[in-house]
C-alpha positions in Angstrom: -9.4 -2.5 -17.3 -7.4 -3.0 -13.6 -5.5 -0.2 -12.4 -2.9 -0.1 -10.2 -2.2 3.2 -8.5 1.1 3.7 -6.4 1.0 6.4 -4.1 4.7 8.0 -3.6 6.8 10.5 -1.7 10.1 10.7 -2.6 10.7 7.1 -3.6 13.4 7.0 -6.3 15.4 4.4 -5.0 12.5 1.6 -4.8 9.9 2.6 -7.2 11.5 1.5 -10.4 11.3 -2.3 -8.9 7.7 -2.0 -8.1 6.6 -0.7 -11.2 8.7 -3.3 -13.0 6.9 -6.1 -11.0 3.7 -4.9 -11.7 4.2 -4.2 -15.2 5.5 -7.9 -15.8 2.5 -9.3 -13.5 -0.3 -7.5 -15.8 1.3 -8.5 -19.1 0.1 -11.9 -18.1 -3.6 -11.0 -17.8 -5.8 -10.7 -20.5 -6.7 -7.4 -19.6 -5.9 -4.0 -20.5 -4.1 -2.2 -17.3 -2.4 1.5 -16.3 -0.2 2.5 -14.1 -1.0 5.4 -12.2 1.8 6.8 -10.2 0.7 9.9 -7.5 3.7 11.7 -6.7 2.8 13.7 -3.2 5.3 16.6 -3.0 8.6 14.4 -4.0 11.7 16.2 -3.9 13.9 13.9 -6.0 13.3 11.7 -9.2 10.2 9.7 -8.4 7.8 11.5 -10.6 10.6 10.7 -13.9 11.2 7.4 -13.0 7.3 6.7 -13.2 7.5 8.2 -16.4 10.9 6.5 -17.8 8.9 3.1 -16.4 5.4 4.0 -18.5 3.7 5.4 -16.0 1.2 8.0 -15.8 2.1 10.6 -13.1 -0.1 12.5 -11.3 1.6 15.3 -8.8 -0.4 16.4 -5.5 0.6 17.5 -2.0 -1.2 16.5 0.0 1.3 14.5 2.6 -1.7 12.4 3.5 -1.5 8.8 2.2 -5.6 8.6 2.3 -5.8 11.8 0.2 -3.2 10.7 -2.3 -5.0 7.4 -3.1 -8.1 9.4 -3.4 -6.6 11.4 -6.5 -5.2 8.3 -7.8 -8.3 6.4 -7.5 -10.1 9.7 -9.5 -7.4 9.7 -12.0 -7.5 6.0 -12.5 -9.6 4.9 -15.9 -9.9 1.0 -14.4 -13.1 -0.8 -13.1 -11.1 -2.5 -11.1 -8.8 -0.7 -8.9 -5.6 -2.4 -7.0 -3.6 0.0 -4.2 -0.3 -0.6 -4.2 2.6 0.9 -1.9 5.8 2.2 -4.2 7.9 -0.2 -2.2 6.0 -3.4 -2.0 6.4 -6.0 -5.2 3.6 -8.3 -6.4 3.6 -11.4 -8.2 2.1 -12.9 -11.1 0.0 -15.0 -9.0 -1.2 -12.2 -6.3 -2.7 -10.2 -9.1 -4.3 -12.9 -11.0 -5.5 -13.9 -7.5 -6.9 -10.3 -7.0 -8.3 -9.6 -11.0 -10.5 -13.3 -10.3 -11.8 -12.6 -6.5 -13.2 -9.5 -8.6 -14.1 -11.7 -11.4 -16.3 -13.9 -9.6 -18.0 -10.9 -7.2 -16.2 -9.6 -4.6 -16.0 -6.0 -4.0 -12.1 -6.1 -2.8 -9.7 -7.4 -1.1 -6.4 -7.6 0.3 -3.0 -10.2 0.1 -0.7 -11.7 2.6 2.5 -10.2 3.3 5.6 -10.5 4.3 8.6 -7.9 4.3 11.9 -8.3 2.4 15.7 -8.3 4.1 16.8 -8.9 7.6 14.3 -7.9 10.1 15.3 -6.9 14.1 13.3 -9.5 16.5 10.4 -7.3 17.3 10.0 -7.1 13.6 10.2 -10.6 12.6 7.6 -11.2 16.0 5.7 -8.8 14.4 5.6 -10.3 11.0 4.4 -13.4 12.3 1.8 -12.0 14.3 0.5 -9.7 11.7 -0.2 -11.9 8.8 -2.9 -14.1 10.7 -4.2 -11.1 12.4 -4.8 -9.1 9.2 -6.6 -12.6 7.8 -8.5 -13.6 11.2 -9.8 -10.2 11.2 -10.6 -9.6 7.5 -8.3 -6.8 6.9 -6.1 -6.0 4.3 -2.8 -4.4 4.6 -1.8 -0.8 3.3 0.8 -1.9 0.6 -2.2 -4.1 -1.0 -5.6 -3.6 -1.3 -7.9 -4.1 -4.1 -11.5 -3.3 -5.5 -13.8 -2.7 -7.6 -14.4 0.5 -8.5 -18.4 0.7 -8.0 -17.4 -0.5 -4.6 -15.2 2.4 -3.9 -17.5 5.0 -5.3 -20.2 3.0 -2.6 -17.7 3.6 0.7 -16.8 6.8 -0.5 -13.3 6.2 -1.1 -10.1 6.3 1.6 -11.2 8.3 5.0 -9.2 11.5 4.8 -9.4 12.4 8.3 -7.3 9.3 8.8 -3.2 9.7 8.7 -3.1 6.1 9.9 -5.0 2.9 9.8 -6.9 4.4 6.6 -6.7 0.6 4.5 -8.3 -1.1 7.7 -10.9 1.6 8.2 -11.4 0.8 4.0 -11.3 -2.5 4.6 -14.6 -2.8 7.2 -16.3 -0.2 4.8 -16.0 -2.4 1.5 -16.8 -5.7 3.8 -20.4 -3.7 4.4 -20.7 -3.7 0.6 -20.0 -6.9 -0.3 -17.8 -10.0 0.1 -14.2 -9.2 1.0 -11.6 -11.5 0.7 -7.7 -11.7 1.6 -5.6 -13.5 -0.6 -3.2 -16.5 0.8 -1.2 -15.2 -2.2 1.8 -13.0 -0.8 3.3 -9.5 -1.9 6.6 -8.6 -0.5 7.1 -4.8 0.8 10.2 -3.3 2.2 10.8 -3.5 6.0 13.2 -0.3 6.0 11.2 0.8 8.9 11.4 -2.0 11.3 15.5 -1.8 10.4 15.4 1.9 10.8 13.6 2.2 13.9 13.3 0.5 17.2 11.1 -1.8 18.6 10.2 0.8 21.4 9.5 3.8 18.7 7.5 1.4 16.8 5.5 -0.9 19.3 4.9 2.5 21.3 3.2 4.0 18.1 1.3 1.3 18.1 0.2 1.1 21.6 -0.3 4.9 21.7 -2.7 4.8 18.8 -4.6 2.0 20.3 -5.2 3.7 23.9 -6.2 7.0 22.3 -9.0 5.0 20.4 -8.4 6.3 17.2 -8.2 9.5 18.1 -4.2 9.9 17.5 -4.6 8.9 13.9 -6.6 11.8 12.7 -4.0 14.2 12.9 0.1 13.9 11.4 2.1 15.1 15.1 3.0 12.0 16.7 3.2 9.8 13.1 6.7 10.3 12.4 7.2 6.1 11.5 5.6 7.3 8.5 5.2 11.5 8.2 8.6 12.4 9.6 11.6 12.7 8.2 13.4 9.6 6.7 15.7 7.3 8.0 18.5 5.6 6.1 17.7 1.6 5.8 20.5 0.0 7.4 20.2 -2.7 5.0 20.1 -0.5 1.5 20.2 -3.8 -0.5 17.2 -5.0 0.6 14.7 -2.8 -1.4 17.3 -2.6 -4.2 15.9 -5.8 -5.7 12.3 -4.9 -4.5 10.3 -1.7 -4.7 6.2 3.3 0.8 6.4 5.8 2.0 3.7 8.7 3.1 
């Protein structure tokens, strides 16, 4: 069985596309599947909406994305386990691409990305910076990561010190187990954030997690791209036709 668990805060407006993606992706493998939805402290309809969409639902507050894949991870009944952010939309291809990497022995993995609507220019810069980073360096992103699940018992799961960073911190732990792979195969996740804030609030984030080396990103003050409080998208019809946030 492959499991795909969706961690989710208050994600009513995108989550019914990404469980619809998913759910038309694994009706093409030959393999039984869930969906595990974790709804962390939502204040609107997300937890219903993974239920209306067949679902499972667990609810947690936590406010701490590493935390909430945890639970979904120990919730999860599927030997193979595939992360996927409640506003990011997979294909048919990415998650055959993913169920055979595990297939034929690796321990996990991650896909390409790119994200969906009009981006600023830092943002598209960005974009075309990441993607070859991510694969030069053997990382996979945090709206798509995959593994097995005796390699995620072996790393001990996501680091839940971490508010930040916590799928390239998983990432270098499952490489020590095994062979790691990132797909050429590409999911598409909402870029709400690069329309919703600036290049300076978002490269400085960046650069400020860098100098403190690491230290920045085990604690929630100063992570308000993702923990603070939400920002319209200025584009809302972007992640109407696709779809996360922590």
């Amino acid at each position: 069985m492959i499991s795909f668990i969706i961690p989710a805060h208050d994600e009513e407006r995108l989550l019914a596309g990404t469980l619809a993606a998913i759910d038309a992706a694994a009706r093409r493998l030959a393999l039984p599947f869930e969906i595990v939805v974790v709804d962390d402290s939502s204040t609107d309809r997300t937890g219903a909406i993974a239920r209306e969409h067949g679902a499972r639902v667990i609810h947690v507050r936590h406010r701490q994305i590493a935390a909430t894949r945890n639970a979904g991870a120990r919730a999860a009944s599927g030997e193979m386990l595939t992360f996927v952010d409640a506003d990011t939309i997979v294909t048919d291809e990415v998650v055959r691409a993913a169920v055979r990497a595990m297939q034929e022995g690796a321990v996990g993995g991650g896909s390409a990305f790119r994200f969906d609507g009009r981006l600023p220019l830092y943002g598209r810069v960005l974009q075309a910076v990441a993607v070859p980073l991510y694969r030069a360096a053997g990382l996979a992103s945090g709206c798509f990561l995959f593994c097995t699940r005796q390699a995620f018992l072996a790393t001990g799961g996501f680091d839940e010190d971490m508010f930040g960073a916590e799928e390239a911190a998983m990432s270098r732990a499952l490489r020590r187990c095994g062979r790691f792979v990132v797909l050429r195969e590409a999911v598409t996740t909402s870029g709400r954030k690069l329309r919703a804030h600036s290049g300076r609030e978002v490269l400085g984030t960046m650069v400020r997690l860098a100098v403190s080396g690491g230290r920045s990103i085990r604690r929630r003050e100063g992570l308000d791209i993702w923990y603070g409080e939400r920002r319209p998208d200025p584009e809302p019809e972007a992640g109407s036709a696709c779809g996360s946030e922590r």
